[in-house]
C-alpha positions as CSV (number, residue, x, y, z in Angstrom):
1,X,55.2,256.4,9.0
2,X,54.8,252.9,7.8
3,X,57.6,252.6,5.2
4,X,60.0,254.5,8.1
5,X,59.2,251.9,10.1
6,X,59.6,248.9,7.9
7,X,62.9,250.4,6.7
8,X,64.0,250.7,10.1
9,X,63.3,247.2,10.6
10,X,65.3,246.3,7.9
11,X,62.9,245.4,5.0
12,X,63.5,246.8,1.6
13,X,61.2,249.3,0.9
14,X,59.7,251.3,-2.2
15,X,58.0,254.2,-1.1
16,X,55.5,256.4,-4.0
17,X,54.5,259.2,-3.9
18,X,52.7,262.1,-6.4
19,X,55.6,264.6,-5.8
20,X,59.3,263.9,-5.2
21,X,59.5,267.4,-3.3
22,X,57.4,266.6,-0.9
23,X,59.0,263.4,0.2
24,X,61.6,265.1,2.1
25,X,59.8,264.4,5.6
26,X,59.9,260.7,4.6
27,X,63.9,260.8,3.9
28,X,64.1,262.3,7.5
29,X,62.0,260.2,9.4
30,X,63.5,256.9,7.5
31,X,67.1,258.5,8.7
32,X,66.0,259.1,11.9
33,X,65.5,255.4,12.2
34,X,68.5,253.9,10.7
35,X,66.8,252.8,7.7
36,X,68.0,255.0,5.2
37,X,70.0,252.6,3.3
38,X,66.6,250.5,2.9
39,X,64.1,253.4,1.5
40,X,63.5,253.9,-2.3
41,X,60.8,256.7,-3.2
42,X,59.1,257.0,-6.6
43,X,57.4,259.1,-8.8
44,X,53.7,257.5,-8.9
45,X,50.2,258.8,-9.7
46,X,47.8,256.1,-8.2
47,X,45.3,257.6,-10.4
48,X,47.6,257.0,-13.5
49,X,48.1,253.9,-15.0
50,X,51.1,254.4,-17.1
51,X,53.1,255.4,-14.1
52,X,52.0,252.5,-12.1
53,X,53.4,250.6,-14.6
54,X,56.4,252.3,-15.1
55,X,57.0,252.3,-11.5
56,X,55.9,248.6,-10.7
57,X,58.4,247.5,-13.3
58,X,61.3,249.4,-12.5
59,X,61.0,247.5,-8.9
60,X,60.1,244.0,-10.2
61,X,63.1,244.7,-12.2
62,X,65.4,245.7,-9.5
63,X,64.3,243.0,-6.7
64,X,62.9,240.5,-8.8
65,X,59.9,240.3,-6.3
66,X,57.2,242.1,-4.4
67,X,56.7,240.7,-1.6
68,X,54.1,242.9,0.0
69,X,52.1,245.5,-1.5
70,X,50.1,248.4,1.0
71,X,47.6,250.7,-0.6
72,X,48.1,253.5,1.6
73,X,47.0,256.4,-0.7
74,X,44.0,258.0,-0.2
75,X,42.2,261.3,1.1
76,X,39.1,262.3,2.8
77,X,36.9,265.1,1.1
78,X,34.3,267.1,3.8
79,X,31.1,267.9,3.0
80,X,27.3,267.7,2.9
81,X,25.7,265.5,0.0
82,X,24.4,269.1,-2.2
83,X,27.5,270.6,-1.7
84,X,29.7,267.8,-3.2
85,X,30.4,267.9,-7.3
86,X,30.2,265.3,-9.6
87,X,34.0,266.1,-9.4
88,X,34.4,265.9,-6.2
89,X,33.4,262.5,-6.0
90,X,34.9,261.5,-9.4
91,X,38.8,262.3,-7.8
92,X,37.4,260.9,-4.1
93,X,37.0,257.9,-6.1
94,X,40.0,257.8,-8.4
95,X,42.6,258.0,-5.4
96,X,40.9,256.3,-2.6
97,X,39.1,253.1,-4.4
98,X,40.0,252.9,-8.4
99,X,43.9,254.1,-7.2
100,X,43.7,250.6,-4.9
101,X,42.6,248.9,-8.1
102,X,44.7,250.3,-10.5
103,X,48.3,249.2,-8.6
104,X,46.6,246.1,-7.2
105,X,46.1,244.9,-11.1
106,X,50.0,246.0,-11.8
107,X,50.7,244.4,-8.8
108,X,49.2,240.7,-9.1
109,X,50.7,239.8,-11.9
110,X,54.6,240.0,-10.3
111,X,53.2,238.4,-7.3
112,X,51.0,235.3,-8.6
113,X,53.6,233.3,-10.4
114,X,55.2,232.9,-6.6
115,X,52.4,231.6,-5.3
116,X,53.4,234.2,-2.5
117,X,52.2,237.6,-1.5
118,X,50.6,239.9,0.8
119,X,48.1,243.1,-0.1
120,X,47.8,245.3,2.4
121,X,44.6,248.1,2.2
122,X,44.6,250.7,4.4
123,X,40.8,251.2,4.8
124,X,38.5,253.0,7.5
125,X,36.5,253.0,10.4
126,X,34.2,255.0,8.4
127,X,33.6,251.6,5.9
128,X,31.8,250.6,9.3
129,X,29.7,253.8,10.2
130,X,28.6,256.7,8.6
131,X,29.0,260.4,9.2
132,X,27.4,263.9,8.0
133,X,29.4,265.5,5.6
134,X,31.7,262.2,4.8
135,X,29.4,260.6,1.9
136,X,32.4,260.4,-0.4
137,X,34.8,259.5,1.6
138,X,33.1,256.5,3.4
139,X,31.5,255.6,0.4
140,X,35.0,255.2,-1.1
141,X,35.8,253.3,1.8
142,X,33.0,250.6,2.3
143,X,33.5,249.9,-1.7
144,X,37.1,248.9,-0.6
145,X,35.9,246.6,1.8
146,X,33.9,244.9,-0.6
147,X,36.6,244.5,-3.2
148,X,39.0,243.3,-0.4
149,X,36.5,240.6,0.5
150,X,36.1,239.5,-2.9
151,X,39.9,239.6,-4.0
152,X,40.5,237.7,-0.7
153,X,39.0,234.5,-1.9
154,X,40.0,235.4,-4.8
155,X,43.4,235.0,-4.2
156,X,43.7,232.3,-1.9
157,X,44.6,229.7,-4.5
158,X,47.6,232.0,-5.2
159,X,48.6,231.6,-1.4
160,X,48.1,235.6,-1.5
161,X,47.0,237.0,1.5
162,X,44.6,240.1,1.2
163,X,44.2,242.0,4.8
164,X,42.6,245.5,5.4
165,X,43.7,247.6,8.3
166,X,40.5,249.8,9.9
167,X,41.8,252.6,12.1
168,X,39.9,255.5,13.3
169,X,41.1,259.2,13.6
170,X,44.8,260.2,14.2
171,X,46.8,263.2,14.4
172,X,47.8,262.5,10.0
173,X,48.1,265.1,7.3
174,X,44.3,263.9,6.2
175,X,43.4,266.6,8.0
176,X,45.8,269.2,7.6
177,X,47.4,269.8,3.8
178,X,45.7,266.9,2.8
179,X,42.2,267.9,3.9
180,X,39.5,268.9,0.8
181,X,35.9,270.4,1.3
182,X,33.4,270.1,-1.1
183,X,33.5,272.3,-3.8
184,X,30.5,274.6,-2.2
185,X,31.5,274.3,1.4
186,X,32.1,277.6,2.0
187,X,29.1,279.4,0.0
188,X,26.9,281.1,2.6
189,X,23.8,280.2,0.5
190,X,24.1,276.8,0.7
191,X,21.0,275.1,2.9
192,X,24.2,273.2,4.8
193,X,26.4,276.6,5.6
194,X,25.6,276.7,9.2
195,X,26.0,272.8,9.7
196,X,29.6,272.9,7.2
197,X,30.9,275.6,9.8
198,X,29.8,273.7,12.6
199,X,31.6,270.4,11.1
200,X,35.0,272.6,10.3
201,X,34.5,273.4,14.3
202,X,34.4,270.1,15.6
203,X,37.0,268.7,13.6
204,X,39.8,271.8,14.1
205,X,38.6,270.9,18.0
206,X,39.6,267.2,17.5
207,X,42.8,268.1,16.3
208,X,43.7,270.4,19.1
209,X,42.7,267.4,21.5
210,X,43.7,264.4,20.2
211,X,47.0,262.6,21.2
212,X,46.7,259.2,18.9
213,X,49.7,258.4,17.0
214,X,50.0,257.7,13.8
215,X,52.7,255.3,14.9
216,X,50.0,253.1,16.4
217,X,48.6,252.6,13.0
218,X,52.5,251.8,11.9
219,X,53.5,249.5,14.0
220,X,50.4,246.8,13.4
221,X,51.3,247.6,9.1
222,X,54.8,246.3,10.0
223,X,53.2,243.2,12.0
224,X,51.1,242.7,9.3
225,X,53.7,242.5,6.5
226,X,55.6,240.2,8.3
227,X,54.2,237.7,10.7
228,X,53.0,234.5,9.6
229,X,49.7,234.0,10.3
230,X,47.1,237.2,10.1
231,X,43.3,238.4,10.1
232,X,41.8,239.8,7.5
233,X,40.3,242.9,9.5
234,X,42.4,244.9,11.6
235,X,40.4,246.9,13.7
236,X,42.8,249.9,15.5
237,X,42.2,251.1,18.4
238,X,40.0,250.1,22.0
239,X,37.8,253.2,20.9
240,X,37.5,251.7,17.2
241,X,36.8,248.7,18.1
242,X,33.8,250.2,20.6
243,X,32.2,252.0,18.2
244,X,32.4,248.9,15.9
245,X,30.6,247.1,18.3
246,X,28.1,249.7,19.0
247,X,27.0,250.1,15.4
248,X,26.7,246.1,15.1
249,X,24.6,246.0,18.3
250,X,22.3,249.0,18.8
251,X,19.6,250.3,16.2
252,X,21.0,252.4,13.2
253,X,18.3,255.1,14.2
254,X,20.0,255.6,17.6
255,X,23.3,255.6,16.5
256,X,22.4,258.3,13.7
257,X,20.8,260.3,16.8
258,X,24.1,260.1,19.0
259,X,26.4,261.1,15.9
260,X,23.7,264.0,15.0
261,X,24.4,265.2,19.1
262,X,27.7,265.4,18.7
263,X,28.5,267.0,15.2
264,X,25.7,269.4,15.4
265,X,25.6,270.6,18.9
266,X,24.7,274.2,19.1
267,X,23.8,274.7,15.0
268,X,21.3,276.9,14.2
269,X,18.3,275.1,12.3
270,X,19.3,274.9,8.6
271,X,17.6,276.9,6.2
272,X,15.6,275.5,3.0
């Protein structure tokens, strides 16, 4: 939605993606806004090095500049801590936090000799709060915050802006062809069955009732890449920004207690 939008606007844009066959709702959506003309879209593995490479110097070769990098690639894996595999968490992390670090590195080094630049990191409202069954993925998420803080500072002698963007929950593939459970999610002897059905519940139930746009999300991206003077935490949303405030101002014990209400209303008691 982001690089539709840019393109549209007008900005040169190089769009990556794991598979070139699915890109075809990208083409369309770019078309659809007149930006066709101003969309590239390239092979890339975020979790491979030597296409990063390839890629980032195919573009640095064809524009002679990046002027604005987004780490927009990630995922978000369900499931309860005993449920989760070592590989599970090795490919939550590989795409969602090493994947930012990986293109950032390729990145920098086209950028820096300007003096000029802007990273963009998509991040999460879950780098603020916790959830059951989203271990991985906020974990993934408040490690980004923590290397976008650094790099920040970091960076600032380079006159190269690092921001994160912090939405909640919209209507996105995350949770349709992109969603992934924990490798034991569905075994009825697991101790967290009843609580991974209830879970699978509630968040089919979101998705039948929620209305947000991913376009909201888009449209303060292109902002961000372009205006002159930014923040370096973009909170999305009146709702994300109340909950933000709520976990910063009440007890952690009551917040846990409010999120257990919700997620788990009407479970059975878990079994040892």
């Amino acid at each position: 939605m982001s690089a539709a939008r840019l393109a549209g606007e007008g900005h040169r844009v190089h769009a990556c993606v794991r598979d070139l066959k699915k890109s075809q709702h990208l083409h369309v959506e770019t078309a659809s806004r007149g930006g066709a003309k101003n969309l590239s879209v390239h092979a890339m593995d975020v979790a491979d090095p030597v296409s990063i490479k390839a890629v980032v110097t195919e573009i640095a070769s064809r524009e002679g500049v990046i002027d604005v990098l987004i780490n927009n690639a990630g995922f978000g894996i369900g499931g309860f801590f005993e449920d989760l595999s070592d590989e599970d968490w090795r490919r939550q992390f590989d795409t969602n936090f090493f994947g930012v670090l990986n293109v950032t590195r390729e990145v920098l080094p086209v950028m820096r000799p300007r003096r000029a630049g802007r990273i963009i990191n998509i991040s999460s409202m879950a780098a603020f709060s916790g959830s059951p069954a989203f271990s991985a993925y906020a974990s993934s998420k408040w490690a980004l915050e923590g290397f976008s803080e650094c790099l920040y500072m970091e960076l600032k002698p380079f006159h190269i802006d690092v921001i994160l963007v912090e939405p909640g929950s919209y209507r996105t593939r995350i949770f349709t062809e992109n969603a992934r459970y924990a490798a034991n999610f569905n075994r009825k002897d697991s101790p967290y069955y009843a609580m991974s059905c209830q879970l699978k519940s509630f968040v089919d139930s979101y998705l039948r009732r929620s209305r947000r746009s991913p376009e909201e999300v888009a449209k303060v991206i292109s902002a961000l890449a372009t205006q002159e003077h930014t923040r370096f935490r973009n909170i999305i949303g009146l709702l994300s920004r109340l909950r933000c405030w709520v976990v910063r101002h009440i007890p952690f014990e009551l917040y846990a207690w409010a999120v257990a209400r919700i997620f788990f209303r009407g479970t059975t008691k878990p079994h040892a």
